[in-house]
C-alpha positions in Angstrom: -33.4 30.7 -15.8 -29.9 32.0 -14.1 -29.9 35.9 -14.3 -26.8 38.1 -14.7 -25.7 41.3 -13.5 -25.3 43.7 -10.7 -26.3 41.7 -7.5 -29.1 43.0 -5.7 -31.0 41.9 -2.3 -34.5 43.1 -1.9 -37.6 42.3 -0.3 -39.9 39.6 -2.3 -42.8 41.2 -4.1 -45.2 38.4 -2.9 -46.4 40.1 0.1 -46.8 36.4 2.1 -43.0 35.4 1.6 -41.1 36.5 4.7 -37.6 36.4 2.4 -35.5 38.5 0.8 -34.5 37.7 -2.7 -31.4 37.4 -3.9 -30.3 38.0 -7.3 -27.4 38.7 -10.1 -23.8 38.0 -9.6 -21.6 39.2 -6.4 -18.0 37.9 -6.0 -14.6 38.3 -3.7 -16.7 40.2 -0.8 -18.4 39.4 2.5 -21.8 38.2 2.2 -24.2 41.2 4.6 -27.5 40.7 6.1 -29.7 43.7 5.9 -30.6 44.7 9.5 -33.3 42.4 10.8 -33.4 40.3 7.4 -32.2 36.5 8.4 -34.4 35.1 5.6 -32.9 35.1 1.6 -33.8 32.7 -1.5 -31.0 33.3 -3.9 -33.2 33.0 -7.2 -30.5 32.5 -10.4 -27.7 34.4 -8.5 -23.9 33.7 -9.1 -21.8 34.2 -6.2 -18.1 33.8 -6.8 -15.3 33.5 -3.4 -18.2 34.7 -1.2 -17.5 34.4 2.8 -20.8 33.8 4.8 -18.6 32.3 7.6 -20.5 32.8 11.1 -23.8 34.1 9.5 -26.8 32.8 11.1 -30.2 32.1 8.6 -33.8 31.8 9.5 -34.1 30.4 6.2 -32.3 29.6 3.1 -33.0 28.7 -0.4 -31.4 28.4 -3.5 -33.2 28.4 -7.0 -31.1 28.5 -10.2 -28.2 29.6 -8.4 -24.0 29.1 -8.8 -22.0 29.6 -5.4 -18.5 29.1 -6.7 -15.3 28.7 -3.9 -17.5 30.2 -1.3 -17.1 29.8 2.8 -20.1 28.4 4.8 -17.9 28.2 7.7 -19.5 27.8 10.9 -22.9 29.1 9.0 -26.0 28.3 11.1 -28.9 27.6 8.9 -32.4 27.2 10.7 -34.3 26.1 7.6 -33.0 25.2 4.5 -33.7 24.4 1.1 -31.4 23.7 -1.5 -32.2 23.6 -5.3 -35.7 24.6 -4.8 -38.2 24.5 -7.6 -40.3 28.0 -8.1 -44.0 27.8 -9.1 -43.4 27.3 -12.8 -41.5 24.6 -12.0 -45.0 22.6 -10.9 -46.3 23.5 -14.0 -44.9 21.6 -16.1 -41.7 23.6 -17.0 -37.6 21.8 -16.1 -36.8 22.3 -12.5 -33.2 23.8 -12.8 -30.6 22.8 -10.9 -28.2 25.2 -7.9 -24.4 24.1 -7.7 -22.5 24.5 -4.8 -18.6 24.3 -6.4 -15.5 24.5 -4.4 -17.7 25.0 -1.4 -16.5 24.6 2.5 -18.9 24.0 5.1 -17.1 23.8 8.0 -18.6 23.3 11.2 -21.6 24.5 9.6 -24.8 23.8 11.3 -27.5 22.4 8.7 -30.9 22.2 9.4 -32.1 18.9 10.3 -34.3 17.5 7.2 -33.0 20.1 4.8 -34.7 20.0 1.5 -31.7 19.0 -0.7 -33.7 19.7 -4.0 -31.9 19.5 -7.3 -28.7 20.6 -6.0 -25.1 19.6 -7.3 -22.0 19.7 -5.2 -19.1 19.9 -6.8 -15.4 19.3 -4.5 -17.3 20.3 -1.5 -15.7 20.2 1.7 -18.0 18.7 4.5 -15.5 19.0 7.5 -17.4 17.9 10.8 -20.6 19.7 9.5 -23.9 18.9 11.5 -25.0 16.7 9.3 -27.8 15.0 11.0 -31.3 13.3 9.8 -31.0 14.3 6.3 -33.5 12.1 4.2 -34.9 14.4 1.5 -31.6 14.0 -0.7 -33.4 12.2 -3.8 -32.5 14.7 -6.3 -28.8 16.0 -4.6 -25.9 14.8 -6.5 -22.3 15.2 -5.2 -19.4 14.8 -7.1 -15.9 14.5 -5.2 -16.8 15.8 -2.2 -14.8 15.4 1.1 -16.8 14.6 4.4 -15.5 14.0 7.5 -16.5 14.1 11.4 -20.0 12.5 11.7 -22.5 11.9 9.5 -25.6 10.3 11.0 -28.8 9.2 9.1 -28.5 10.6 6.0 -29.6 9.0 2.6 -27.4 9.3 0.0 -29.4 8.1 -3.7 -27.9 7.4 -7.0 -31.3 7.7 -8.5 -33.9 10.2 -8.1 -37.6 8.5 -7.2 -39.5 11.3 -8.4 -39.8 14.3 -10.8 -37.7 12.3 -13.2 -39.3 14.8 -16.2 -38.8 18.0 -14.2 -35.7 17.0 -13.3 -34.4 15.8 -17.0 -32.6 12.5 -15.7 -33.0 10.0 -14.5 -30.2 8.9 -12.2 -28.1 11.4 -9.8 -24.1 11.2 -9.8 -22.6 10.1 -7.0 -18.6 9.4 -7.8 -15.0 10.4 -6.2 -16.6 11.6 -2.8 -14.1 10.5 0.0 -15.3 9.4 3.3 -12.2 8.2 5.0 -12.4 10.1 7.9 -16.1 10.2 8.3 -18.2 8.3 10.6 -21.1 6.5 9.3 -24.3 6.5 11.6 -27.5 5.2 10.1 -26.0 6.5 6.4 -27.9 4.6 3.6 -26.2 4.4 0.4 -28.9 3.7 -2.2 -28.3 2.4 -6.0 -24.6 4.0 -5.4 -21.7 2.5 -7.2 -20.0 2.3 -4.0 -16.5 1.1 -5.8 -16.4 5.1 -7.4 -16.0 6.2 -3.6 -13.6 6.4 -0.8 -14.1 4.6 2.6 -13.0 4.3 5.9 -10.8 1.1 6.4 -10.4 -1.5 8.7 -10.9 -2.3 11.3 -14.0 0.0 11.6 -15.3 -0.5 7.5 -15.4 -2.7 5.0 -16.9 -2.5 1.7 -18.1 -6.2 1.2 -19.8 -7.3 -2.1 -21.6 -10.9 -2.2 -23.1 -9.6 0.9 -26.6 -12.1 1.2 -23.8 -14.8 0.8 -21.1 -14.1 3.8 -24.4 -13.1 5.9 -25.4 -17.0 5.3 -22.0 -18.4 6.1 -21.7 -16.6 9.1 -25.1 -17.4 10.9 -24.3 -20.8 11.8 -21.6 -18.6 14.0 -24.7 -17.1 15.2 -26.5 -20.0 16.2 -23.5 -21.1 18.9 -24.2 -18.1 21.2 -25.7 -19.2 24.4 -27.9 -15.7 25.1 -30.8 -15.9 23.0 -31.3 -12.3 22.9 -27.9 -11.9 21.4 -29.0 -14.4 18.6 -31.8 -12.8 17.6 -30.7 -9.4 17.5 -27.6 -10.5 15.1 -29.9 -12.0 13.2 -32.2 -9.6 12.5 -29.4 -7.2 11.7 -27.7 -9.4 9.5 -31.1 -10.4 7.8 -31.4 -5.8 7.2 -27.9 -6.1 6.2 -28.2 -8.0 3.1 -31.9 -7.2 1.9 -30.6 -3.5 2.1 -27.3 -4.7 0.5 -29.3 -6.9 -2.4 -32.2 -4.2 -2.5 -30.2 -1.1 -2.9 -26.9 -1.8 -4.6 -26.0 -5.0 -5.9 -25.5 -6.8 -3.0 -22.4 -4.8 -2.2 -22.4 -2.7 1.0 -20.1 -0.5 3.4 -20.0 -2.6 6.7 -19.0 -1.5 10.2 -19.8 -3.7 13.5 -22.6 -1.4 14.4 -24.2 -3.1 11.1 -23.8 -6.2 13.2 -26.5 -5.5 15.8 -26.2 -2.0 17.7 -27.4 -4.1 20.7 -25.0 -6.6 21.0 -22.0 -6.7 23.6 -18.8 -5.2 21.9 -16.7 -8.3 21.8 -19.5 -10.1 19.5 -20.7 -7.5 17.5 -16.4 -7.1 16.5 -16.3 -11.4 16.5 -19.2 -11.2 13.9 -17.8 -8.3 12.0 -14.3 -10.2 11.6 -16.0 -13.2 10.3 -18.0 -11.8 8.1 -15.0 -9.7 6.6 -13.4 -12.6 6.4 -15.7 -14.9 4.4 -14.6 -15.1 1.1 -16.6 -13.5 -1.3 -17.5 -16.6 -3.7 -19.2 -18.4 -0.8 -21.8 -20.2 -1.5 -25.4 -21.4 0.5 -24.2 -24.9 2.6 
């Protein structure tokens, strides 16, 4: 349940929690540590045009919680979890959600595997944040978000796989985000509709639908390569490609030429890309 009020940071009352908790509503200031406090779950607070540009967490949480318009800007955070669920939350009761709205995390440093919990982000600005290995996103929704710089193996779900009950849905939205000037590393986008987003263009992207059908007319392609080693790893890559692509999201998918075999020699993996950018998309088998 989100509390109201005067904002106040003290020390938890559970004597084996290291953090602080944070709580009640604080706006237009300068987010302070306490001296020697680095750890703070933010249990139903409201923060409203809060700076915690530069500040450096041990550990972070969120619970119930609202940051509205507030500047994570060069923020360093060690451990994080966003949108965590309390102890009553395991008992049965609705796991309630944190929003992050009008956010900018700048150059922030983000723990790698952050817990993204049941967390909503709202036009969030992700401007070459370390985003890196983030994979426990099931229940994170983000809703026309900006990213840029490089994002690099991240999932990214359009449906939750668990705590459907707690969580009181049963699919996550995902629309308007814009990724035109990211840089997609090992990003997985998974039961996304992938035509509500903005991408990078060509000649690095493409988004592709009929996917499992250009991968089939382009192998024969494949097969004309003299080094065998080249022919197998494009075919295992392409073979990823479209199981992912059929799997995931309707056999559409975002495609760069990395997809095309991270092993390959430049000037095939961008030969292969081309073609299969170039298939047309009612191809059929033979």
């Amino acid at each position: 349940m989100r509390r109201s009020g005067r904002f106040g940071l003290r020390p938890s009352a559970e004597e084996w929690r290291r953090d602080w908790i944070a709580r009640g509503e604080l706006r237009d200031r300068r987010f302070e540590l306490p001296a020697g406090v680095s750890s703070v779950t933010f249990d139903g607070a409201r923060l409203i045009d809060v700076d915690f540009s530069g500040l450096r967490f041990a550990d972070f949480g969120s619970h119930a919680a609202e940051f509205d318009g507030c500047d994570f800007s060069g923020t360093t955070f060690e451990e994080l979890s966003m949108g965590i669920g309390l102890r009553r939350t395991w008992r049965g009761e609705r796991w309630p959600q944190s929003v992050f709205r009008d956010c900018v995390f700048r150059r922030t440093r983000f723990a790698p595997l952050t817990f993204f919990g049941n967390v909503r982000f709202e036009r969030c600005v992700f401007d070459r944040s370390r985003l890196r290995q983030q994979t426990s996103t099931t229940e994170a929704e983000f809703v026309d978000c900006v990213f840029s710089g490089r994002l690099r193996e991240i999932n990214f779900w359009g449906r939750p796989t668990r705590n459907l009950a707690a969580l009181g849905r049963a699919r996550n939205a995902f629309s308007g985000n814009d990724f035109t000037t990211a840089e997609l590393d090992y990003v997985a986008f998974k039961h996304i509709d992938l035509h509500a987003q903005r991408w990078p263009g060509p000649p690095g992207y493409a988004l592709l639908d009929r996917v499992s059908a250009r991968v089939r007319a382009v192998l024969p392609l494949v097969e004309t390569w003299p080094d065998d080693r080249h022919r197998e790893e494009a075919r295992f890559s392409l073979e990823f490609l479209a199981g992912s692509a059929v799997e995931h999201n309707d056999d559409h998918a975002v495609v760069s030429p990395l997809d095309m075999g991270r092993r390959l020699p430049p000037a095939l993996r961008e030969e292969l890309f081309e073609a299969l950018r170039g298939t047309s998309s009612n191809t059929s088998p033979g």
